[in-house]
N, C-alpha and C positions, 0 to 999 in steps of 0.2 A: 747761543754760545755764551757761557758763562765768560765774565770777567773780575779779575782779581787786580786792584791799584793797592800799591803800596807808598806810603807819602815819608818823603825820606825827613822833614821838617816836625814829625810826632803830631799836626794836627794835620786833621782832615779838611782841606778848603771849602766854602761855600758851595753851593751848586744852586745854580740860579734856575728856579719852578716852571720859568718862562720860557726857556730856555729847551727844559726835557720835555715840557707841552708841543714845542714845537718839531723837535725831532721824533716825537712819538707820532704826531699827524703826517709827517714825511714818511716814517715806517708804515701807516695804514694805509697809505695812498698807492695805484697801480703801479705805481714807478720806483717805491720801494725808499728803504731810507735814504733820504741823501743827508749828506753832513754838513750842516750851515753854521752860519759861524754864529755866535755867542752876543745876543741883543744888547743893547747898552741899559745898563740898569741907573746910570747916572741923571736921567730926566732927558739926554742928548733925542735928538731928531731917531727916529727910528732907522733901524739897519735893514740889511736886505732880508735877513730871516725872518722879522714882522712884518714887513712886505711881501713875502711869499707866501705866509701864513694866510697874512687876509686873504690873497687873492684864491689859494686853495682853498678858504673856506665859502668864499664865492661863486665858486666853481661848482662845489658838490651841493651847491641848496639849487642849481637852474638846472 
């Protein structure tokens, strides 16, 4: 399903790499995308979406 954002401020925000890596491995997993929330890119203690990340990628190598 295509999608179209329109940014009513004339620039386009950031979109964090980490971020789309991690919802792109939610989409390829049997459970389908889920939508998690957005890591902290400020150096802060990891959030639950890098936490789920690892653990999913732990999962598919055993």
């Amino acid at each position: 399903m295509p999608l179209h954002f329109t940014y009513t401020a004339g620039k386009v925000p950031p979109i964090n790499p980490d971020w789309l890596r991690i919802l792109s491995d939610s989409a390829d997993s049997p459970v389908g995308l889920v939508v998690l929330p957005e890591p902290r890119t400020d150096g802060g203690p990891a959030g639950p979406a890098l936490i789920g990340r690892a653990s999913s990628s732990l999962g598919s190598s055993l």
